[in-house]
PDB file of N, CA, C and O in Angstrom, chain B, residues numbered from 101:
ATOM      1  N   UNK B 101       1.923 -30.904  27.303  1.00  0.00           N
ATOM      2  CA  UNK B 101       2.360 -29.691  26.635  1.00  0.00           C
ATOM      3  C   UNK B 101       1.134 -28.847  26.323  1.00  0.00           C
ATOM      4  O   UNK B 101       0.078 -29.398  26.012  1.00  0.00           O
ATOM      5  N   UNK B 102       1.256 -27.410  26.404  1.00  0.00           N
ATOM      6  CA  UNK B 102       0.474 -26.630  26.573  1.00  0.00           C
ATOM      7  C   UNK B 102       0.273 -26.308  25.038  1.00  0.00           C
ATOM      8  O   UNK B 102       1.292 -26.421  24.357  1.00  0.00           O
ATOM      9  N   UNK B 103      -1.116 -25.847  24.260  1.00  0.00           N
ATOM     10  CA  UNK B 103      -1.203 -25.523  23.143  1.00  0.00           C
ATOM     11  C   UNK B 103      -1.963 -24.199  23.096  1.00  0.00           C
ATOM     12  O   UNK B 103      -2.508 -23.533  23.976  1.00  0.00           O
ATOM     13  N   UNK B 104      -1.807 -24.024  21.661  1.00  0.00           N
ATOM     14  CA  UNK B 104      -2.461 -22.332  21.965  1.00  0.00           C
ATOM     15  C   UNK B 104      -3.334 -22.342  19.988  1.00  0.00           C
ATOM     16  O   UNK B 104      -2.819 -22.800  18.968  1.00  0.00           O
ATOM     17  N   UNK B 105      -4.532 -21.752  20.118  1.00  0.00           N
ATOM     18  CA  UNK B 105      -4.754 -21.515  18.626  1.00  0.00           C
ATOM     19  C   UNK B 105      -4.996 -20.207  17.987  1.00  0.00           C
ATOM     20  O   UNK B 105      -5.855 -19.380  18.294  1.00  0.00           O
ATOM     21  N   UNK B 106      -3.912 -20.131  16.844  1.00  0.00           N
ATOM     22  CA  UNK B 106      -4.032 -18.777  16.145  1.00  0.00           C
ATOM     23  C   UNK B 106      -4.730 -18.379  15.267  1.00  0.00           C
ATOM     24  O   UNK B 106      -5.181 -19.409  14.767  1.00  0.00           O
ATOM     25  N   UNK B 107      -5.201 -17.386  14.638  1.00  0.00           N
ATOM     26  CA  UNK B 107      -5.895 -17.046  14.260  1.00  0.00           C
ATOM     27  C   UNK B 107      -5.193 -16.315  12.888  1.00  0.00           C
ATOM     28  O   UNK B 107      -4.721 -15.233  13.237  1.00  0.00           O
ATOM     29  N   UNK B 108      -5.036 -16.503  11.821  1.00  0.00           N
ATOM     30  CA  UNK B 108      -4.057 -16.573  10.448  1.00  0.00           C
ATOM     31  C   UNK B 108      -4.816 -16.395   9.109  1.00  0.00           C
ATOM     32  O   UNK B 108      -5.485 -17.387   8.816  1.00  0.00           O
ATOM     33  N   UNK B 109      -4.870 -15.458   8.303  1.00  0.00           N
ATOM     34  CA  UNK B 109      -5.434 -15.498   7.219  1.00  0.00           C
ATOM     35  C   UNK B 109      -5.329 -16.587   5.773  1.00  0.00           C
ATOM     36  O   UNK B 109      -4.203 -16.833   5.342  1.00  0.00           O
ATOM     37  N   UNK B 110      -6.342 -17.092   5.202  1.00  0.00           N
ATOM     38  CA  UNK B 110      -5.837 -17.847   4.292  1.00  0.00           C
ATOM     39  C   UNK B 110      -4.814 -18.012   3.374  1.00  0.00           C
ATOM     40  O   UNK B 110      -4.493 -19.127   2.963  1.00  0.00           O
ATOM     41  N   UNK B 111      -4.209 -16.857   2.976  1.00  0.00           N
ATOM     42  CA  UNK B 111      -2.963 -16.383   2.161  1.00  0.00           C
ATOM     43  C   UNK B 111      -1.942 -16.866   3.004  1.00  0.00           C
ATOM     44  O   UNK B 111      -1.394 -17.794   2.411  1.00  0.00           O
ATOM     45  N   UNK B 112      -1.332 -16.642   4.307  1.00  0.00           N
ATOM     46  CA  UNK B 112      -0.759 -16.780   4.925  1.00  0.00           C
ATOM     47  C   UNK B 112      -0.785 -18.507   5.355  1.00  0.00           C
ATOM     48  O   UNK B 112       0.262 -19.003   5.772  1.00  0.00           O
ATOM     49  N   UNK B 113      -1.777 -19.185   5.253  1.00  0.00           N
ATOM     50  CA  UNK B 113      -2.202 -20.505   5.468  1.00  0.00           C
ATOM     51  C   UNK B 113      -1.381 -20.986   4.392  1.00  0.00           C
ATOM     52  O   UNK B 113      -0.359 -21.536   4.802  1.00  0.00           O
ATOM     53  N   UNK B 114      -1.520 -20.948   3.031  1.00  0.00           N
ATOM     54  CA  UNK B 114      -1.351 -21.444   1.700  1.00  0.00           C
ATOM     55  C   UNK B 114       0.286 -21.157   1.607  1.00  0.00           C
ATOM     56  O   UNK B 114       1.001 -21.911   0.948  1.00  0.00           O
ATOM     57  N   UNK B 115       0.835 -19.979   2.334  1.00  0.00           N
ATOM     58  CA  UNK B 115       1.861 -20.257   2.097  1.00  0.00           C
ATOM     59  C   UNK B 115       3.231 -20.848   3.246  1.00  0.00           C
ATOM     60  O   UNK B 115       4.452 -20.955   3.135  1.00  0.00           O
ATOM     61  N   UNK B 116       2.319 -21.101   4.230  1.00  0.00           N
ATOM     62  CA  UNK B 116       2.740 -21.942   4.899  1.00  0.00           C
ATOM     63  C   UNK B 116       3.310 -23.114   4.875  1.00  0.00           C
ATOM     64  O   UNK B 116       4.319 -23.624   5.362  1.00  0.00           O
ATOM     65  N   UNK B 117       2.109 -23.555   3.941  1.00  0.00           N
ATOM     66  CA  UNK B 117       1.367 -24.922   3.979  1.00  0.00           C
ATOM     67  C   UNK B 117       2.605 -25.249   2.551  1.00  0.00           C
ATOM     68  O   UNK B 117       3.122 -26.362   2.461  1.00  0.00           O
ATOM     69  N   UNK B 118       2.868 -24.357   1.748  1.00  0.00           N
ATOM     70  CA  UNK B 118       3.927 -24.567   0.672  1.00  0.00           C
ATOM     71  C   UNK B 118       5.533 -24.837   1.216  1.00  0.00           C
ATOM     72  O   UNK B 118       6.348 -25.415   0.498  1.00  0.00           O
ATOM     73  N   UNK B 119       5.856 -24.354   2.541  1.00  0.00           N
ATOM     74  CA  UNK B 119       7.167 -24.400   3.209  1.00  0.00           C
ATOM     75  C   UNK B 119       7.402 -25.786   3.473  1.00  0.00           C
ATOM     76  O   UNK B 119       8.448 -26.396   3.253  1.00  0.00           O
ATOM     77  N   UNK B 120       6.226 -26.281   4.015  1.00  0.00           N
ATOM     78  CA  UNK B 120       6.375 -27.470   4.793  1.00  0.00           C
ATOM     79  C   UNK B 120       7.180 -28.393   4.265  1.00  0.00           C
ATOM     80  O   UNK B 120       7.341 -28.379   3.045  1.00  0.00           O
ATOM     81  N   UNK B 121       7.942 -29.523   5.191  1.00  0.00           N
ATOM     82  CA  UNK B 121       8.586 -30.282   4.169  1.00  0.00           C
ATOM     83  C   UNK B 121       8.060 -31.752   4.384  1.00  0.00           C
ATOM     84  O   UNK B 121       7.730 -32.066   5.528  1.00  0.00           O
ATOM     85  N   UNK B 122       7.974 -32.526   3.531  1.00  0.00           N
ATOM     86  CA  UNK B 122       7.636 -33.789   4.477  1.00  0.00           C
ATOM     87  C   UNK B 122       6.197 -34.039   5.055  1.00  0.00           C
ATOM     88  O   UNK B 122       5.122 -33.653   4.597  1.00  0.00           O
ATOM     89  N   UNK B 123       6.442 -34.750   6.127  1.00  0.00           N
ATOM     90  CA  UNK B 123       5.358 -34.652   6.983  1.00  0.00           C
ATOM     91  C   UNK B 123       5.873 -34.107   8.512  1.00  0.00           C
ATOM     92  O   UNK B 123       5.824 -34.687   9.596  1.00  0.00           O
ATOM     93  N   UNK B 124       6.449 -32.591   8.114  1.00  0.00           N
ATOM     94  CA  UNK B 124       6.655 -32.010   9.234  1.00  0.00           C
ATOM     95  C   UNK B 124       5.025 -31.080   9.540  1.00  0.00           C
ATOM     96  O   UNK B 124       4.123 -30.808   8.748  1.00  0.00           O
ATOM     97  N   UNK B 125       5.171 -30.783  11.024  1.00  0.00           N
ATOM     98  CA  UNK B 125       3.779 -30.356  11.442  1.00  0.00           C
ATOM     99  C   UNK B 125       3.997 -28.800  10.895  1.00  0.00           C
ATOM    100  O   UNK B 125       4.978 -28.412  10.261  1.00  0.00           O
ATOM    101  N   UNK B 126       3.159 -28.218  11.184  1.00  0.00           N
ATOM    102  CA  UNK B 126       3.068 -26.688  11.261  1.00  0.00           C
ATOM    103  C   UNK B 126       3.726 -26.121  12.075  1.00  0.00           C
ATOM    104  O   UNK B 126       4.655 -25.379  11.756  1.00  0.00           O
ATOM    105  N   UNK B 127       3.286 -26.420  13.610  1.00  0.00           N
ATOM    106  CA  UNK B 127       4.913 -26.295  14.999  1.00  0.00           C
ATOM    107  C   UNK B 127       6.157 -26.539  14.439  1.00  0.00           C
ATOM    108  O   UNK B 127       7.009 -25.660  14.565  1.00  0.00           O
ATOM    109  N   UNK B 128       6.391 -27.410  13.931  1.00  0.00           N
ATOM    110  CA  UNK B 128       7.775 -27.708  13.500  1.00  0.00           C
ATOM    111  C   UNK B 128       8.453 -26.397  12.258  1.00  0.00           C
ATOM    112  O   UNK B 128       9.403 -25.617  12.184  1.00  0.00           O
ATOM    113  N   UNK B 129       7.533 -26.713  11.635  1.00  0.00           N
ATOM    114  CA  UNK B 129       7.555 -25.440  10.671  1.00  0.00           C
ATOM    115  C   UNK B 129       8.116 -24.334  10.911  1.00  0.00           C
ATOM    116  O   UNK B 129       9.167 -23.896  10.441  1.00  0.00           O
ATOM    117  N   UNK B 130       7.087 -23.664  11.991  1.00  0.00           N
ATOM    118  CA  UNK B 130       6.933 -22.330  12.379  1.00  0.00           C
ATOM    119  C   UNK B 130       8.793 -22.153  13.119  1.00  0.00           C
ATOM    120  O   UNK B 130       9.695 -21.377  12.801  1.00  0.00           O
ATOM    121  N   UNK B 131       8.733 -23.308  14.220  1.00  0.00           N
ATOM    122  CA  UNK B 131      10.023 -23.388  15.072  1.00  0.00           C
ATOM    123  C   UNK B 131      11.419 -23.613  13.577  1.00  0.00           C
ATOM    124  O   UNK B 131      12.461 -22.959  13.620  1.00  0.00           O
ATOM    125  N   UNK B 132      11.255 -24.169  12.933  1.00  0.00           N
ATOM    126  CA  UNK B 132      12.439 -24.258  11.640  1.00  0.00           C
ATOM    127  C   UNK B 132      12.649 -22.870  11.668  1.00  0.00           C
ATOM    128  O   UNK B 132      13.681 -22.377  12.123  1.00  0.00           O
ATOM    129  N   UNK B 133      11.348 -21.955  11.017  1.00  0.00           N
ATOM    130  CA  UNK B 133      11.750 -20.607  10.372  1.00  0.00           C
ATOM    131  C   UNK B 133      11.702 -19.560  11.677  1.00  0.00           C
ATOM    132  O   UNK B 133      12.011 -18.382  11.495  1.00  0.00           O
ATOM    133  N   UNK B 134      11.369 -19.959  12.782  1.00  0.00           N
ATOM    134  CA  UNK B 134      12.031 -18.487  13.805  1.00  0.00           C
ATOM    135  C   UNK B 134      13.348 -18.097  14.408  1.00  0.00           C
ATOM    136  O   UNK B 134      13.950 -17.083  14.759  1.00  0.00           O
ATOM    137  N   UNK B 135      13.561 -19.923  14.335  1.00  0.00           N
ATOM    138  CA  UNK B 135      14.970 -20.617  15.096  1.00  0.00           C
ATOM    139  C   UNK B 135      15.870 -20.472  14.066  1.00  0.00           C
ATOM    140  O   UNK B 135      17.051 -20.563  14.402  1.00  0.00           O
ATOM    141  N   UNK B 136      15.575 -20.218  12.594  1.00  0.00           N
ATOM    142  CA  UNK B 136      16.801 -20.070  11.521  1.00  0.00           C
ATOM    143  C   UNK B 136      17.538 -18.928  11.971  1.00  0.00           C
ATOM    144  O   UNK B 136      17.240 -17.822  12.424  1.00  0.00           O
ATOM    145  N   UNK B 137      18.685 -19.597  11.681  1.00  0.00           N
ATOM    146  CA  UNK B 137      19.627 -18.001  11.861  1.00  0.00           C
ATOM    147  C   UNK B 137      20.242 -17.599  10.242  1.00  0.00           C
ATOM    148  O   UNK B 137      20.398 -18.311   9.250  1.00  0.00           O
ATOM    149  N   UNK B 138      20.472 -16.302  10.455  1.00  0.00           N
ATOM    150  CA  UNK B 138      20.753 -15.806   8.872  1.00  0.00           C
ATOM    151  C   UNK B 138      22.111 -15.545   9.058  1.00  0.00           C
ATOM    152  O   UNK B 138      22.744 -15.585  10.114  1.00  0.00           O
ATOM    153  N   UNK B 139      22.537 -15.247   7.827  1.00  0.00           N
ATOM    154  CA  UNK B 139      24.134 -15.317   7.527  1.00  0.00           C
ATOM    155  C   UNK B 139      24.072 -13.882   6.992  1.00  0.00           C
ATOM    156  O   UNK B 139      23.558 -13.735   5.884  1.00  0.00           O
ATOM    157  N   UNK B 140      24.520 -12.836   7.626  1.00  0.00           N
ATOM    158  CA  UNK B 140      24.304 -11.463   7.449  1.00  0.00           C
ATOM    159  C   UNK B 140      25.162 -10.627   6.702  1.00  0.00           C
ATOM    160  O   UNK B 140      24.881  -9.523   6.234  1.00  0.00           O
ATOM    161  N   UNK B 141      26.212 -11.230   6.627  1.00  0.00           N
ATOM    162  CA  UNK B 141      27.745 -10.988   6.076  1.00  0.00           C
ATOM    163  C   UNK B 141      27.762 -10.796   4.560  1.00  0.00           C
ATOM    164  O   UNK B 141      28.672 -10.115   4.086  1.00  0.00           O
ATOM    165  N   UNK B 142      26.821 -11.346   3.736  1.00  0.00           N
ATOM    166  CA  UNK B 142      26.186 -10.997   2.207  1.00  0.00           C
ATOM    167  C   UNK B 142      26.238  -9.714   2.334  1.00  0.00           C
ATOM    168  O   UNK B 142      27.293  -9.173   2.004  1.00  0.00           O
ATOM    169  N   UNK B 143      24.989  -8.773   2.904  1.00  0.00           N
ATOM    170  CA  UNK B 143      24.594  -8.007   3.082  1.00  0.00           C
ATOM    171  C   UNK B 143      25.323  -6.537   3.805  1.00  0.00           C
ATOM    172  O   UNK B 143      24.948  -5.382   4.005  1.00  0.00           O
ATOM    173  N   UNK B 144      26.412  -7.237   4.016  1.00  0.00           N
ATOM    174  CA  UNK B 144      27.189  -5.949   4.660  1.00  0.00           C
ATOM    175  C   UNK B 144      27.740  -4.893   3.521  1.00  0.00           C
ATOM    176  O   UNK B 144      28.221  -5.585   2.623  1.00  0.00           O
ATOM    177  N   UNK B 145      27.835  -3.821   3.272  1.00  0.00           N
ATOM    178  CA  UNK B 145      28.469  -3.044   2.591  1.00  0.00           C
ATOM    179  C   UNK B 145      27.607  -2.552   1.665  1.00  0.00           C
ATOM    180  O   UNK B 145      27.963  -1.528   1.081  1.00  0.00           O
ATOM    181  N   UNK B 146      26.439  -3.090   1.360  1.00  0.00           N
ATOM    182  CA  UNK B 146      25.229  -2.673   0.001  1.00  0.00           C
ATOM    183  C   UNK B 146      24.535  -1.556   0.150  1.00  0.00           C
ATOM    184  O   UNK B 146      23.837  -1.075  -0.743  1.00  0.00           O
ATOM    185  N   UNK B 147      24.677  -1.077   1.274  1.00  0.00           N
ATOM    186  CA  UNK B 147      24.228   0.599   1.779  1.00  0.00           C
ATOM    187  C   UNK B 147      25.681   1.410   1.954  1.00  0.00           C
ATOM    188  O   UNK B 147      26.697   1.017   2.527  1.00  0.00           O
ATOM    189  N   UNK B 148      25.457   2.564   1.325  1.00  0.00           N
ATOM    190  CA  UNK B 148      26.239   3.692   1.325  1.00  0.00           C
ATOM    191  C   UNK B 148      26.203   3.998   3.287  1.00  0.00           C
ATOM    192  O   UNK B 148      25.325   3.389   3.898  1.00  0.00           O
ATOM    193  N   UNK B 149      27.013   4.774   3.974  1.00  0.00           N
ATOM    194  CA  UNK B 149      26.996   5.159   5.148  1.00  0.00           C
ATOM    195  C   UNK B 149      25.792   6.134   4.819  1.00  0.00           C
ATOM    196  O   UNK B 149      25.213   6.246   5.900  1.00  0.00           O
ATOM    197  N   UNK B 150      25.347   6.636   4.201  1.00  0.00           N
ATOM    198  CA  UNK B 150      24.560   8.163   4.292  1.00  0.00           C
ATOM    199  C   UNK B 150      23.046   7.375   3.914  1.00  0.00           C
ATOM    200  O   UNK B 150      21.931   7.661   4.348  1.00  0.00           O
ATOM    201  N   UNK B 151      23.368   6.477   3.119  1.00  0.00           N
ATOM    202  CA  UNK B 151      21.681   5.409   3.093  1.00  0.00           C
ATOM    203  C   UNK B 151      21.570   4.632   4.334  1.00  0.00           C
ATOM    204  O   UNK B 151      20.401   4.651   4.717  1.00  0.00           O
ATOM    205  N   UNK B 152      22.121   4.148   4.889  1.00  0.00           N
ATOM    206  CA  UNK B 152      22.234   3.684   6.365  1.00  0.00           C
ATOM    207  C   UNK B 152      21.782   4.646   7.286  1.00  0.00           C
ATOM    208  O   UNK B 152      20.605   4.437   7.582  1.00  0.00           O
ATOM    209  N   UNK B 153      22.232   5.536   7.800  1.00  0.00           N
ATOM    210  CA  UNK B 153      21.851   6.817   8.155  1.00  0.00           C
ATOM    211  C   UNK B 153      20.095   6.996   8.045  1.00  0.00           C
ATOM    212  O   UNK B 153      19.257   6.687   8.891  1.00  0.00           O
ATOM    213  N   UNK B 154      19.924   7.516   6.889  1.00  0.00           N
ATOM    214  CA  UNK B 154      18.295   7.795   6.539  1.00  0.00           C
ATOM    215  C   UNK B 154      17.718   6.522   6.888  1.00  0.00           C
ATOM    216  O   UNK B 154      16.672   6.481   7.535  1.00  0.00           O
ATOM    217  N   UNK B 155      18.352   5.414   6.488  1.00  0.00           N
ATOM    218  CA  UNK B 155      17.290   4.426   7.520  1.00  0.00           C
ATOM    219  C   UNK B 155      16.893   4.470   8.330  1.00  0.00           C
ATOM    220  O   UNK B 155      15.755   4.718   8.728  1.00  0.00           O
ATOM    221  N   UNK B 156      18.478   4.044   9.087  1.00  0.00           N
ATOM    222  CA  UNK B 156      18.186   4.528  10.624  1.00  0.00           C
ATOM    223  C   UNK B 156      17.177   5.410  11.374  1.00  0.00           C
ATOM    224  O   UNK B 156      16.380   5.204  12.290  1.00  0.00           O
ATOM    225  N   UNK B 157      17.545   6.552  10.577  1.00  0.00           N
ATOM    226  CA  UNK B 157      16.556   8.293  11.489  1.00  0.00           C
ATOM    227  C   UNK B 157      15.202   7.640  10.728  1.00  0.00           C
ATOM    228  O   UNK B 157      14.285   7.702  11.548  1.00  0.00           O
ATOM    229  N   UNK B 158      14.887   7.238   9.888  1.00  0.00           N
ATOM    230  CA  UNK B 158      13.334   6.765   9.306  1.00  0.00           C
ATOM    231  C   UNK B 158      12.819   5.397  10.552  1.00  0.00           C
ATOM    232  O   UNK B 158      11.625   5.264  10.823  1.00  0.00           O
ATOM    233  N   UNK B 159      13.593   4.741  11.017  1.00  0.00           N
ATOM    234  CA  UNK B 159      13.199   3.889  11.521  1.00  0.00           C
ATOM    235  C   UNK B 159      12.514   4.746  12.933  1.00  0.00           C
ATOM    236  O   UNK B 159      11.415   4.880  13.470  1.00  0.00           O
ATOM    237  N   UNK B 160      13.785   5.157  13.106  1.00  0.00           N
ATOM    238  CA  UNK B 160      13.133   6.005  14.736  1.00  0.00           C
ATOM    239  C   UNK B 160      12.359   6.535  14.659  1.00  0.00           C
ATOM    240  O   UNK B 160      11.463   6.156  15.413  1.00  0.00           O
ATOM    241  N   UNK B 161      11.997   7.822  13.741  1.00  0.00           N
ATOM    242  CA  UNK B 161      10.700   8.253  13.785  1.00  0.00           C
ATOM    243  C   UNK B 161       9.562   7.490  13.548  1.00  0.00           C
ATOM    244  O   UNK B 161       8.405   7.823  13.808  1.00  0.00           O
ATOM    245  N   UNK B 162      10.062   6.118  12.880  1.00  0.00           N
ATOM    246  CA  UNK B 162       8.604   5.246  13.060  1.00  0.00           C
ATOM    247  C   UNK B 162       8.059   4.971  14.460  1.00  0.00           C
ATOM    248  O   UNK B 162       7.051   5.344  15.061  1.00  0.00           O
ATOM    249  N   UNK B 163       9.097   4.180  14.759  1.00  0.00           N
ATOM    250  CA  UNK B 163       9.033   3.656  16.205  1.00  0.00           C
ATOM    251  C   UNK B 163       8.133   5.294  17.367  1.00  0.00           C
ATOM    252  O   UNK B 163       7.189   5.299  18.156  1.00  0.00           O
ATOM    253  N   UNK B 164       8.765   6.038  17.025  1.00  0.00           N
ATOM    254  CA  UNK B 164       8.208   7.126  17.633  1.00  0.00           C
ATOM    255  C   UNK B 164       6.577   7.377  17.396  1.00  0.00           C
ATOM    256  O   UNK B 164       5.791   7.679  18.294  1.00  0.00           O
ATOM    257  N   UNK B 165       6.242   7.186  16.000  1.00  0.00           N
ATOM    258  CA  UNK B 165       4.985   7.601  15.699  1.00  0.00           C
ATOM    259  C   UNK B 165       4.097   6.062  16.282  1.00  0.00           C
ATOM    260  O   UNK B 165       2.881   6.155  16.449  1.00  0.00           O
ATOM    261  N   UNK B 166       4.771   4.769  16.547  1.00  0.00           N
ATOM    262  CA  UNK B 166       3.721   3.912  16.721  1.00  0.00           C
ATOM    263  C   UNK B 166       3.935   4.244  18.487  1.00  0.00           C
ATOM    264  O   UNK B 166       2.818   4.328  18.996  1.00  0.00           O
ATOM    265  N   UNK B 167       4.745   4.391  19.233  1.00  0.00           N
ATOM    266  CA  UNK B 167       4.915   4.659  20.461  1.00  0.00           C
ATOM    267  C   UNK B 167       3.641   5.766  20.728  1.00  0.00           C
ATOM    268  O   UNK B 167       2.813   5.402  21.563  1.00  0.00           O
ATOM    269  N   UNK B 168       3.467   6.851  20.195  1.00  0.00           N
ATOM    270  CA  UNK B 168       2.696   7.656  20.326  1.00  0.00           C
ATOM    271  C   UNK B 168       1.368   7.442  19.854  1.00  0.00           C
ATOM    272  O   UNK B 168       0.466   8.197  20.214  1.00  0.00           O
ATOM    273  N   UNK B 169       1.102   6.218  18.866  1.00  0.00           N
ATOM    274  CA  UNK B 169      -0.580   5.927  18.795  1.00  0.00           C
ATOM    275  C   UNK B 169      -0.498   4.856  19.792  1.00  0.00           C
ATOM    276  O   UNK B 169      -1.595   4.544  20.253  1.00  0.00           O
ATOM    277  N   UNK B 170       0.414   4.272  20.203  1.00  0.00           N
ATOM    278  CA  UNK B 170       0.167   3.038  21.388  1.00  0.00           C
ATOM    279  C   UNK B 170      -0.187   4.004  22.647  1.00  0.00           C
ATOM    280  O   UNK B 170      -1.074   3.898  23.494  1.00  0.00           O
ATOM    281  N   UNK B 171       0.598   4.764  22.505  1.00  0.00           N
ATOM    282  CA  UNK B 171      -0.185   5.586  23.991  1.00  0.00           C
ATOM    283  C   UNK B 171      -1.225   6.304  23.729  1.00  0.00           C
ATOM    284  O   UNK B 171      -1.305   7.061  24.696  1.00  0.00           O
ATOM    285  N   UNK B 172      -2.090   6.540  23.004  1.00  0.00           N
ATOM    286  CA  UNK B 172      -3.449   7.207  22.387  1.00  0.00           C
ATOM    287  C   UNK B 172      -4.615   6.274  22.502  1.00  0.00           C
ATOM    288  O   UNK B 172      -5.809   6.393  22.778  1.00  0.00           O
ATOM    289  N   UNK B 173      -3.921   5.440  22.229  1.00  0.00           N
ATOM    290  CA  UNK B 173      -5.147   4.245  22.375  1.00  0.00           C
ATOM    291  C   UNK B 173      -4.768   3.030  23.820  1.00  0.00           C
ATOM    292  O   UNK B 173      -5.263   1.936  24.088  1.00  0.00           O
ATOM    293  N   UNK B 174      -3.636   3.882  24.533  1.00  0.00           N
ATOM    294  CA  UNK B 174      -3.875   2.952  25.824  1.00  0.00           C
ATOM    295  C   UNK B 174      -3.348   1.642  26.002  1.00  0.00           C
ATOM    296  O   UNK B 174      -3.287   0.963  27.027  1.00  0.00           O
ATOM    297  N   UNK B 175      -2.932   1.368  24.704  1.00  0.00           N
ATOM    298  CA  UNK B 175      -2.122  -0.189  25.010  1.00  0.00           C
ATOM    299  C   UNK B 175      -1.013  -0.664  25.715  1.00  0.00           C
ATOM    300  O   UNK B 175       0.164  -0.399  25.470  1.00  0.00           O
ATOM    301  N   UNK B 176      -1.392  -1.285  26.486  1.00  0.00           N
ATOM    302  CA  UNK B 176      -0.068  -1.935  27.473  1.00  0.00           C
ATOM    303  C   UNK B 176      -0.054  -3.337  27.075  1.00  0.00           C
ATOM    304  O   UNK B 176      -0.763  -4.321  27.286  1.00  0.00           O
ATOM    305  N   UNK B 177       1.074  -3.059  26.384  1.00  0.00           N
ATOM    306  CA  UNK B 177       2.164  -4.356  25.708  1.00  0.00           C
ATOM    307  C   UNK B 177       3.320  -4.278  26.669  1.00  0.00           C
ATOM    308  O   UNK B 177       4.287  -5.027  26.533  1.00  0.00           O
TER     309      UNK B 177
END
């Protein structure tokens, strides 16, 4: 099996290192919390349609403004 090493700030270490359960590894860890699935159905209805909305159009123009420094600085992702 192929391995890879990241590069992670100490804050982010410490609270890692607090998730863990057991003597599960860090891989295991990481794979627990990407592979969790969420239960979304709480969360339905707590935005007005018109706060939903302004999200939405806020999100896009983000996405727009990082689209446009990714192409300024040339990155191919």
């Amino acid at each position: 099996m192929a391995s890879k090493t990241i590069m992670i700030q100490q804050e982010t270490y410490e609270k890692l290192k607090r998730l863990k359960r057991g003597n599960e590894s860090f891989n295991d860890l990481i794979l627990r919390l990407v592979d969790k699935k969420q239960d979304l159905n709480p969360f339905f209805g707590i935005l007005s349609e018109k706060e939903g909305d302004v999200i939405d159009h806020t999100l896009s123009q983000v996405r727009i403004s990082m689209d446009k420094a990714d192409n300024l600085r040339g990155d191919d992702f």
